[in-house]
MDAnalysis code that builds the backbone (N, CA, C; Angstrom):
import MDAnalysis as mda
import numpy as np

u = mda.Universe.empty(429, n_residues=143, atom_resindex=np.repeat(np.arange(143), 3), trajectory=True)
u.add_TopologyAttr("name", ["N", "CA", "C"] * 143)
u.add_TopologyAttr("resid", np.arange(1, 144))
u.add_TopologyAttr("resname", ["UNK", "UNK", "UNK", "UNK", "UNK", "UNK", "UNK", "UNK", "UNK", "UNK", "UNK", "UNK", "UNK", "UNK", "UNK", "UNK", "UNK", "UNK", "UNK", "UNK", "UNK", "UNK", "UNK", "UNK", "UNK", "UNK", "UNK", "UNK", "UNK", "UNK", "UNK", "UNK", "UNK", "UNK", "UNK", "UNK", "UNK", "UNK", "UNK", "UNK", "UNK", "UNK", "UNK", "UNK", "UNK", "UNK", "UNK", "UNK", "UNK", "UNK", "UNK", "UNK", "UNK", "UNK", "UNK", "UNK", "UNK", "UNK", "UNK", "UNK", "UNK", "UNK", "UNK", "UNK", "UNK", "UNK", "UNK", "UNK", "UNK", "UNK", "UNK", "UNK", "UNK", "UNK", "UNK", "UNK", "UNK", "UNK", "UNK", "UNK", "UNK", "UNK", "UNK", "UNK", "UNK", "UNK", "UNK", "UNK", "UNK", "UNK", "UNK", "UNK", "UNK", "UNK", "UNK", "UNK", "UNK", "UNK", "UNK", "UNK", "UNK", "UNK", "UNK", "UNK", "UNK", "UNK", "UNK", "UNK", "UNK", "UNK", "UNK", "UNK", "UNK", "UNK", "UNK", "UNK", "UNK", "UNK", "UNK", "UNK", "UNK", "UNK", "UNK", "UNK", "UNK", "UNK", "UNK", "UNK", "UNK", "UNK", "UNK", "UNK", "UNK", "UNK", "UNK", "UNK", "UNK", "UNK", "UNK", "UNK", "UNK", "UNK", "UNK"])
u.atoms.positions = np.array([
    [123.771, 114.923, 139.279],
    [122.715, 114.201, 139.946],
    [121.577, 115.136, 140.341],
    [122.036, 116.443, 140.823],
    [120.951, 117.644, 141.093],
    [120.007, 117.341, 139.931],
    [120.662, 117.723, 138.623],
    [119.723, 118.100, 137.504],
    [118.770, 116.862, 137.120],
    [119.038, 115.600, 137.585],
    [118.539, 114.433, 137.444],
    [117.201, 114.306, 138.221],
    [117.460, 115.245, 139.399],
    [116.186, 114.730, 140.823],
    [115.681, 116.303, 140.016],
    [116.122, 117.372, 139.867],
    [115.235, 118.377, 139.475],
    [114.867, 118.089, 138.395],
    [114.680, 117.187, 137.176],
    [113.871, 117.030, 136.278],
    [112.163, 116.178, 136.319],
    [112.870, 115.510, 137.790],
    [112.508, 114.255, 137.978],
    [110.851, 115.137, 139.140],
    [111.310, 116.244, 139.198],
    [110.427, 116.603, 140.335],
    [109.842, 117.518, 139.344],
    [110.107, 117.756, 138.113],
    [109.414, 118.782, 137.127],
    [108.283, 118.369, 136.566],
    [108.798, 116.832, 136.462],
    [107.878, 115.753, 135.741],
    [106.633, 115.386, 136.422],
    [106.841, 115.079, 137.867],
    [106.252, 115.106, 138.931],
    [105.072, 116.229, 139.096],
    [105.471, 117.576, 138.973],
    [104.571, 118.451, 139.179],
    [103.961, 118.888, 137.824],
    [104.849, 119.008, 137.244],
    [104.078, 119.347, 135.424],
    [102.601, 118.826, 135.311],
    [102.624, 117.446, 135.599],
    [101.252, 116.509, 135.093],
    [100.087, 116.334, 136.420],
    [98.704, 116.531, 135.889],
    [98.257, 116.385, 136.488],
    [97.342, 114.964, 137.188],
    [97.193, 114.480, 135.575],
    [97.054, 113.054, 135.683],
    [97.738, 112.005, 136.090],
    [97.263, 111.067, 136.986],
    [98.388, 110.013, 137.770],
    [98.737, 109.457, 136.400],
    [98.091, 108.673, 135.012],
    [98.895, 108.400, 134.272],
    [99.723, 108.614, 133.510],
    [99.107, 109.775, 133.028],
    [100.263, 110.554, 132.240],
    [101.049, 110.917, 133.172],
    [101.314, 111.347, 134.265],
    [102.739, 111.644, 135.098],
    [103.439, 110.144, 135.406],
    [102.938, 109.552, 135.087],
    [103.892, 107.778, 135.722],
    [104.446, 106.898, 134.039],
    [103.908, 107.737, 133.295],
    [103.999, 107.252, 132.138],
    [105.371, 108.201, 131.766],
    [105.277, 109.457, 131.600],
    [106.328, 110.810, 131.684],
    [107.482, 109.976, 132.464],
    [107.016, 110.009, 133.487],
    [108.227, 109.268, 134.255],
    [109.368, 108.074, 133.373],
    [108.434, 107.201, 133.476],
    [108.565, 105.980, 132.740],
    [109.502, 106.416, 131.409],
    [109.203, 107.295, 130.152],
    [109.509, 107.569, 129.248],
    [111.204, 107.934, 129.454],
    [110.652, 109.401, 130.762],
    [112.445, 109.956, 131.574],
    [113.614, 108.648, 132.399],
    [112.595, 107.958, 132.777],
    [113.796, 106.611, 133.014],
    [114.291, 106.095, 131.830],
    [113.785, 105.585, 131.003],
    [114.089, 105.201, 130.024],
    [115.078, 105.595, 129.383],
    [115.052, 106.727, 128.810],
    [115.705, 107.599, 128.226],
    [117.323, 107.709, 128.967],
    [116.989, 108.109, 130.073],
    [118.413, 107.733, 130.911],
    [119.282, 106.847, 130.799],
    [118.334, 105.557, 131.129],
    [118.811, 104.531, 131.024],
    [119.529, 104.426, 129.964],
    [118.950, 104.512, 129.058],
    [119.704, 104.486, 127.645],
    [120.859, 105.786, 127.277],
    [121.247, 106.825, 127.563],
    [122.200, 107.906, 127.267],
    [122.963, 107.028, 128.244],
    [123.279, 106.631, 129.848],
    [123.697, 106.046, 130.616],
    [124.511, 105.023, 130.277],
    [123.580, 103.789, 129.120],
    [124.218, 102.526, 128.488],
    [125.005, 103.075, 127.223],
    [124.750, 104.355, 126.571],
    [125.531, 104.835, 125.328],
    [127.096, 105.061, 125.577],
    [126.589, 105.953, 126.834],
    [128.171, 106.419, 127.388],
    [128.901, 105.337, 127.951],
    [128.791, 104.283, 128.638],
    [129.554, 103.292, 128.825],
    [129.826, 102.397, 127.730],
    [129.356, 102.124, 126.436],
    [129.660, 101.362, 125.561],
    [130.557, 102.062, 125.034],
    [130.358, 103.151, 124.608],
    [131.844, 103.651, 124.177],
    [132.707, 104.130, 125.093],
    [132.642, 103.889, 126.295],
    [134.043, 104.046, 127.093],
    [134.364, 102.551, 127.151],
    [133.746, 101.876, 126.940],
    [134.214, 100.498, 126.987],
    [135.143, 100.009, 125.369],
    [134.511, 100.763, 124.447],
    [134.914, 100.870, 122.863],
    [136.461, 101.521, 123.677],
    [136.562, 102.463, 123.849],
    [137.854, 103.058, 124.428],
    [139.045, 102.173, 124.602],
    [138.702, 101.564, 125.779],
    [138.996, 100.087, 126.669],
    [139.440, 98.988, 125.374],
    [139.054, 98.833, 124.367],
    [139.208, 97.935, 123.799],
    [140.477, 98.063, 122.818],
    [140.641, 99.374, 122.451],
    [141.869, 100.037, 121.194],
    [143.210, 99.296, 121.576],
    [143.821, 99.352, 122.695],
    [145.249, 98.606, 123.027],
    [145.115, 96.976, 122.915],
    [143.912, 96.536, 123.400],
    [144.208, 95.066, 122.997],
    [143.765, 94.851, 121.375],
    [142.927, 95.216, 120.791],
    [142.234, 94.939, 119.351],
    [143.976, 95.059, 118.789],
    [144.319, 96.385, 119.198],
    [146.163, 96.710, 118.227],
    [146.900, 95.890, 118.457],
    [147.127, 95.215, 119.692],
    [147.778, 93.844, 119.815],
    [147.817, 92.760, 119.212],
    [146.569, 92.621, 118.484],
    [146.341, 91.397, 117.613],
    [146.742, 91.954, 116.017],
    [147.070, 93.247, 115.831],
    [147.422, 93.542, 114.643],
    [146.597, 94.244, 113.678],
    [145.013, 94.982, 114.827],
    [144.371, 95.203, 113.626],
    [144.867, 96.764, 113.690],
    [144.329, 97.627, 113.295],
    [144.482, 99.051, 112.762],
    [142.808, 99.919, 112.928],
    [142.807, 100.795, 113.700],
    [141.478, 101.576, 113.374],
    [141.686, 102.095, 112.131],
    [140.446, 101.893, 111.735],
    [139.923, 102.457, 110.141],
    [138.889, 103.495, 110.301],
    [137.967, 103.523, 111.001],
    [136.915, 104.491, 110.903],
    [136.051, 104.674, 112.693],
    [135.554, 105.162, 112.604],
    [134.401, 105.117, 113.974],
    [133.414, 105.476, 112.706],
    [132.460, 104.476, 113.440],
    [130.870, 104.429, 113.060],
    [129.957, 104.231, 113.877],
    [128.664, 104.931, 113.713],
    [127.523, 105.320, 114.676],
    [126.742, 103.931, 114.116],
    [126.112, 103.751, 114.937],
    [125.528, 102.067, 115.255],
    [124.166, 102.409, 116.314],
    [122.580, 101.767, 115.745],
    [121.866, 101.592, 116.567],
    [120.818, 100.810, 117.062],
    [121.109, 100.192, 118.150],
    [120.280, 98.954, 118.894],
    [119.035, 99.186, 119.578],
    [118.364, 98.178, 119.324],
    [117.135, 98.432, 119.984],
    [117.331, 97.194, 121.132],
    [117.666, 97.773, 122.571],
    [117.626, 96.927, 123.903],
    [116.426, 97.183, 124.949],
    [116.647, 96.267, 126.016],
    [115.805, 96.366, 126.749],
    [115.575, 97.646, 127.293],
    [116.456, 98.567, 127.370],
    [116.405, 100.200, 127.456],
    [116.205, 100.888, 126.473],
    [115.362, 100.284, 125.053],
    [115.195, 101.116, 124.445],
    [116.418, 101.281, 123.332],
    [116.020, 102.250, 122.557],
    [117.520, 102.229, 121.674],
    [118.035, 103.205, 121.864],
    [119.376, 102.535, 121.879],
    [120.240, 103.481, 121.739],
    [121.478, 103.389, 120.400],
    [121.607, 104.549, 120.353],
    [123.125, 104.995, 118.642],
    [124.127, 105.737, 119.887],
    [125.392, 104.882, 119.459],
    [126.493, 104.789, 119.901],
    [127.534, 104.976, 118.798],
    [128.827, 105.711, 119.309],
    [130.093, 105.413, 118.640],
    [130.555, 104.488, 118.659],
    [130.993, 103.357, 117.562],
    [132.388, 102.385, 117.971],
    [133.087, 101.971, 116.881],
    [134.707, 102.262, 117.361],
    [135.853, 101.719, 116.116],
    [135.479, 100.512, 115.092],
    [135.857, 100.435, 114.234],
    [135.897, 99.409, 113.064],
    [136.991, 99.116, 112.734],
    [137.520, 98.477, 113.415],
    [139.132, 97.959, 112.738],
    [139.482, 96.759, 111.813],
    [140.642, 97.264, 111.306],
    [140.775, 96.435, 109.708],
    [142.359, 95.753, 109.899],
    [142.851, 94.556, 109.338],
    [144.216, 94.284, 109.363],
    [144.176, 93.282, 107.788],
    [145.624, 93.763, 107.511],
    [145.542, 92.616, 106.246],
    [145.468, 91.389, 106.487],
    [144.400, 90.804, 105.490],
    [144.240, 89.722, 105.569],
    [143.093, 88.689, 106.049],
    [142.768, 89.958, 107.026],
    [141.696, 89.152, 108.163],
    [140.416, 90.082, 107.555],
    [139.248, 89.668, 108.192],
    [137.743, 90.798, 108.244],
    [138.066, 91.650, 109.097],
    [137.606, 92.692, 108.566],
    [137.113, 93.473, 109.699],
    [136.666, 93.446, 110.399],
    [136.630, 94.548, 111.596],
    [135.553, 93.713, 113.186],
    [135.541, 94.963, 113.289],
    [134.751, 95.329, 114.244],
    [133.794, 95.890, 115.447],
    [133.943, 95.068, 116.843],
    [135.061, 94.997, 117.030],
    [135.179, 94.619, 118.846],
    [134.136, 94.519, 119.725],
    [133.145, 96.083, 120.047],
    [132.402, 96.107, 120.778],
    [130.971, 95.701, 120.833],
    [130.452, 95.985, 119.064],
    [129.344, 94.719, 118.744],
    [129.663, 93.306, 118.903],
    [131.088, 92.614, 118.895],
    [131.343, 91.065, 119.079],
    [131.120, 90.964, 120.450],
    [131.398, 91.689, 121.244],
    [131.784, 91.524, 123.028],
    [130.103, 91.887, 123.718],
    [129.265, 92.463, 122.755],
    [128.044, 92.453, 123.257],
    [126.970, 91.725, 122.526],
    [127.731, 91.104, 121.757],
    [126.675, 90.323, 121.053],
    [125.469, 90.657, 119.708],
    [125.826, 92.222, 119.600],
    [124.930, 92.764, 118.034],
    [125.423, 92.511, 117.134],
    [124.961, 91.417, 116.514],
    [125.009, 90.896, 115.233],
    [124.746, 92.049, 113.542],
    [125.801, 91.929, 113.013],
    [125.814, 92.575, 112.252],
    [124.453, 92.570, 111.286],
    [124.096, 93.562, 111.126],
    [122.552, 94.079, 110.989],
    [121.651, 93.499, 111.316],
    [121.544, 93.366, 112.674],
    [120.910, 92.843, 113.300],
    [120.391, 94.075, 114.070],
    [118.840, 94.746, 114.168],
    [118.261, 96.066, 115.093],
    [118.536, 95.809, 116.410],
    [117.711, 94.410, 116.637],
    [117.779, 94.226, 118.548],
    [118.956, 93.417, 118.857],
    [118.688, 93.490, 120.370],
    [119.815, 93.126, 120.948],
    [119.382, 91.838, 121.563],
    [119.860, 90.837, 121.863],
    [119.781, 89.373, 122.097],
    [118.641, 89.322, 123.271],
    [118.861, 90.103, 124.707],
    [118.051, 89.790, 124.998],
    [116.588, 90.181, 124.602],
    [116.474, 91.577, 124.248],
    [114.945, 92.480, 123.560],
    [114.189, 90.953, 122.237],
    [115.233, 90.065, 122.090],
    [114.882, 89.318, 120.956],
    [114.049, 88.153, 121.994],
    [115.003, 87.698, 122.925],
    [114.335, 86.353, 123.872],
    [113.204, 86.613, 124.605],
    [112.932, 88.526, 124.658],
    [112.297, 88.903, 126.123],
    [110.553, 88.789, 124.192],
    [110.933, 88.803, 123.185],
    [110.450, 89.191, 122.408],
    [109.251, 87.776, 122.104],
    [111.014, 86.664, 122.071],
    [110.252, 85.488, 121.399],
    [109.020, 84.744, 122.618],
    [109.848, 85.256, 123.922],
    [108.896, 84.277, 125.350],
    [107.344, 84.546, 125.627],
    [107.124, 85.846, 124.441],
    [106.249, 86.512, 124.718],
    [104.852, 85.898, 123.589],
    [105.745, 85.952, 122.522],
    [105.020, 85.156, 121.263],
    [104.989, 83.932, 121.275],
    [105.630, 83.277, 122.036],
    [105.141, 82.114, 122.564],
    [104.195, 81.411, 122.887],
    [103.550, 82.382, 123.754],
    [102.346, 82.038, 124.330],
    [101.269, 82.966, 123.891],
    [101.412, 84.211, 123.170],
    [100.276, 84.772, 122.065],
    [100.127, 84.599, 120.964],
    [99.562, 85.874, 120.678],
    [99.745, 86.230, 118.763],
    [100.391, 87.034, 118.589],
    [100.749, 87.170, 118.189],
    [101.976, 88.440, 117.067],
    [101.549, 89.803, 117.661],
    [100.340, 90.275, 116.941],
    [99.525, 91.609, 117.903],
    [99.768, 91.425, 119.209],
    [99.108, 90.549, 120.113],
    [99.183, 90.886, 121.277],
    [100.504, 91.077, 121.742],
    [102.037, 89.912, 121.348],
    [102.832, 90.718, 121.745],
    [103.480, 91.664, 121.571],
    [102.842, 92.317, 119.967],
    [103.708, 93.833, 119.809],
    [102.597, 94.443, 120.772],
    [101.682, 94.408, 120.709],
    [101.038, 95.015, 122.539],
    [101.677, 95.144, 123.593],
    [101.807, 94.130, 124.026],
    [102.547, 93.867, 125.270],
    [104.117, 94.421, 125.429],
    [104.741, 94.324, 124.333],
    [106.211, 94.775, 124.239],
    [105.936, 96.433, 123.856],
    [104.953, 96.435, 123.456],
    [105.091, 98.548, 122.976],
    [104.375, 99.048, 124.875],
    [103.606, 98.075, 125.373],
    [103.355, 99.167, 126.350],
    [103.662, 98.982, 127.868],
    [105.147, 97.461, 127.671],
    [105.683, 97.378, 129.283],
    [107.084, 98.184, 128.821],
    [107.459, 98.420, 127.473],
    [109.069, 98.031, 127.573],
    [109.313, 99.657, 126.762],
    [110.055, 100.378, 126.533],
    [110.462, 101.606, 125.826],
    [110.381, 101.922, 124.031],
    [110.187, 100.756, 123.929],
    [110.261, 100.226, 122.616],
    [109.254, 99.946, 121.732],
    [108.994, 100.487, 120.376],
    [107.742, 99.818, 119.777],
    [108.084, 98.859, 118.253],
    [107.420, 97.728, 118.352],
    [107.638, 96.708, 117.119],
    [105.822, 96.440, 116.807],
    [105.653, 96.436, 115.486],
    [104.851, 95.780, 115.126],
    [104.913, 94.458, 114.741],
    [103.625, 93.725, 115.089],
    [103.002, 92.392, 114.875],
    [103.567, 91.778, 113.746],
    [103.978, 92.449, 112.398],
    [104.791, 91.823, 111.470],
    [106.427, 91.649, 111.545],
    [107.009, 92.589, 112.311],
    [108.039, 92.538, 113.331],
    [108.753, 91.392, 114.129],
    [107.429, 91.521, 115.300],
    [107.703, 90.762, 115.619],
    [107.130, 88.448, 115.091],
    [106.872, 88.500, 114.011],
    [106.612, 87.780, 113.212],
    [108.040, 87.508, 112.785],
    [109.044, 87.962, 112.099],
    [110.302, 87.720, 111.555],
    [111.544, 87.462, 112.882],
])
């Protein structure tokens, strides 16, 4: 937590401009946020190995996987397990909802569509590249 408030006060003094230092900021939350949500998805992937084996499947591989959420994206580890007979799964993409090749994540998609709703395409890859961690273009967010 030290190294967290001493980065946080580096950032602080580094910049001299109020925006670029609130923006810096902004970027260092972010970023957190997201290493923060990496490490709990795969301790939660963890969490999942004794019941997934219960149903009979078998780990087959770990594979790196990456979402674009409201924190931005993040690439994570998580098991891929296989059993005869059945598909394969990914436990922890089913239990959070990332649809197989699918970039974003359900809500980055709703926070996406509420936005284009009421604009144009540009304005909300505007609006989504400069409230949220994330950048999509206008043809992007079009599909």
């Amino acid at each position: 937590m030290e190294s967290i408030i001493a980065d946080i006060v580096k950032i602080i003094k580094s910049e001299n401009n109020v925006l670029a230092r609130e923006k810096a900021l902004m970027c260092y939350f972010f970023d957190l946020m997201g290493e923060l949500m990496k490490l709990a998805l795969e301790e939660v992937d963890v969490g999942l190995v004794d019941e997934t084996k219960k149903q009979g499947y078998q780990i087959e591989k770990k594979n790196k996987r990456s979402v674009v959420t409201v924190f931005g994206e993040i690439s994570y580890w998580r098991r891929r397990y296989v059993c005869p007979g059945r598909k394969a799964k990914y436990p922890l993409d089913q239990l959070m909802g990332y649809d197989k090749y699918k970039r974003y994540s359900v809500l980055a998609v709703k926070n996406i569509l509420q936005v284009s709703a009421v604009s144009t395409y540009r304005n909300t890859a505007l609006a989504v590249n400069t409230l949220s961690s994330f950048n999509i273009s206008h043809s992007q967010v079009g599909k």
